[in-house]
N, C-alpha and C positions, 0 to 999 in steps of 0.2 A: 454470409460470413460475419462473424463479430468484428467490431473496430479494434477490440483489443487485440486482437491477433497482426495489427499494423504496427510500424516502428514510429518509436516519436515524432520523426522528420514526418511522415508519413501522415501522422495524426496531426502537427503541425500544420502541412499543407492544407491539408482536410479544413482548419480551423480558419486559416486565414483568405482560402477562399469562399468562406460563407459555405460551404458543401456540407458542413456538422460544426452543430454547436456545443459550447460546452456542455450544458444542460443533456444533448443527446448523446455526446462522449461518457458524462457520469453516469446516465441510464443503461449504457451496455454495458459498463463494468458491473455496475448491481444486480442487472440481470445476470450479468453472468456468475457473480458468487453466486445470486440464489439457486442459478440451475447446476452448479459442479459442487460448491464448498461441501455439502452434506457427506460427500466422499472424500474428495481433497480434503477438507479440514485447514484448511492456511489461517482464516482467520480467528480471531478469538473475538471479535465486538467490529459490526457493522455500522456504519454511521450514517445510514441513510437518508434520514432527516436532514443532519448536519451539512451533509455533498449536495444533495441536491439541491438545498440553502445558499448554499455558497457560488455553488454551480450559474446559477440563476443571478447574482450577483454578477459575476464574472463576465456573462453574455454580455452586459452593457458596458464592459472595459473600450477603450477607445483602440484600436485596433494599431497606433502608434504605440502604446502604452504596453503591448505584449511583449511578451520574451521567449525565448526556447521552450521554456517548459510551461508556459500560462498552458491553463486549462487540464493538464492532462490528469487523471485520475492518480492517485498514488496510494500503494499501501502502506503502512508505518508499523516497523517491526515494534514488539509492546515494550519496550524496554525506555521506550525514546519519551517520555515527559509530553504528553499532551492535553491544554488547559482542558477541563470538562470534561475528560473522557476518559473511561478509566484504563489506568495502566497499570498492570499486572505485573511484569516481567515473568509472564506464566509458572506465577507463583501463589499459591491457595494465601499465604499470608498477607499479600498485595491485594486482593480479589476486591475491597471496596475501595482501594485508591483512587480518589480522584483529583489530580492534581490541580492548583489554583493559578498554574503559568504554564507555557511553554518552553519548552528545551530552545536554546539559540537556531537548533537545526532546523526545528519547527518554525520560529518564525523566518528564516533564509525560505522556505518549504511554501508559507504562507505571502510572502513578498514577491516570487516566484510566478505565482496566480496556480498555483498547484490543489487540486480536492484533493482530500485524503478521506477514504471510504472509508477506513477502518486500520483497526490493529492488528498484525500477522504474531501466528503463534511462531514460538521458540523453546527452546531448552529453558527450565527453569532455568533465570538468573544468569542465562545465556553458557551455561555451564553441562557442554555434553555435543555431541556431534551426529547427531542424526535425530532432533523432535521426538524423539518419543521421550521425551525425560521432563514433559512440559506437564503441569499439574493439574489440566482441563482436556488435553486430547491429546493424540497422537496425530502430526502430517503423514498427510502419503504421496509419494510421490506421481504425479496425475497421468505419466507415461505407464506407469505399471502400482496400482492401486496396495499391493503386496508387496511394494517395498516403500522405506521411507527417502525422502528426497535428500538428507544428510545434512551437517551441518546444523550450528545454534541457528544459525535464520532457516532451517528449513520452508516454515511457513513464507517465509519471503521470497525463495523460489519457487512451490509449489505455485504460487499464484500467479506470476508470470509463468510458468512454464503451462501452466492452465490455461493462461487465456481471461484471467479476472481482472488483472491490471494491468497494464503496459509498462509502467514503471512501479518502483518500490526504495525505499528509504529500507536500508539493513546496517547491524554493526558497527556500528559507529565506537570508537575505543578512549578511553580515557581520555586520548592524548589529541582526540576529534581529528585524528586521521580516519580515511573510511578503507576498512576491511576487505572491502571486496573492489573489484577493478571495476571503472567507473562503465564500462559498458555493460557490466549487467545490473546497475543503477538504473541506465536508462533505457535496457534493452524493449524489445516490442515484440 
């Protein structure tokens, strides 16, 4: 069974008794987009170099120095402003954006000890309720391939609900209240 299919606490414990490392926490989730996303479709840019860079990094955090979410793998819907990597907001106009900072969320995200594998598709411009309105792919929802999983973040469900990340960063609104209820932020 994949790690991602455990709940944070769960991945938690796992980390802080030495049982998984971060570095082998980040390899199941990449594993695992590589073996579902080709169908699911959630992400739009994998960061694999970048996570497991980081990842590797993290292994030698001092074990007082962790927090709730140190280590766990995280997807970031494309909307969100992430330094180096392009963000889209699954729009053909954006498609070579590369931004030169991160979004405040990102660095809360990055102080965290949080990887972020990659960017989850969405509704262009977050604009439409069910992923298929995003200008690179269409999400599908991973319980039934033949429908979409709904919603601007679909890709940000599709992926936990797949099994590629345990957690996910979605929706965030002008006003940096977060949109969706905070346990399927962190669900597992």
């Amino acid at each position: 069974m994949t790690l991602m299919k455990k709940s944070a606490a769960e991945l938690q414990q796992l980390l802080h008794n030495r049982e998984v490392s971060v570095k082998e926490l980040t390899e199941d989730s990449l594993q695992q987009i590589a073996k579902l996303d080709g169908k699911v479709q959630a992400f739009l840019t994998v960061t694999e170099k970048e996570a497991l860079s980081r990842a590797e990094s993290l292994d030698n955090e001092p074990m007082e120095n962790r927090g709730p979410l140190f280590g766990l793998p995280i997807g970031i819907k494309d909307n969100i402003i992430t330094k180096g990597i392009t963000t889209t907001c699954a729009s053909k106009m954006l498609e070579n954006f590369v931004p030169v900072y991160d979004a405040t969320v990102m660095n809360k995200v990055n102080q965290a000890g949080m990887v972020s594998v990659g960017k989850l598709n969405m509704d262009e411009f977050a604009m439409g309720s069910t992923t298929e309105r995003s200008a690179f792919k269409t999400t599908h929802n991973p319980w039934n391939l033949d429908s979409v999983p709904g919603g601007s973040s679909g890709g940000s469900a599709a992926a936990v609900a797949a099994g590629e990340v345990p957690s996910l960063l979605a929706q965030i609104r002008a006003d940096q209240s977060v949109n969706l209820p905070l346990f399927v932020v962190l669900s597992g």
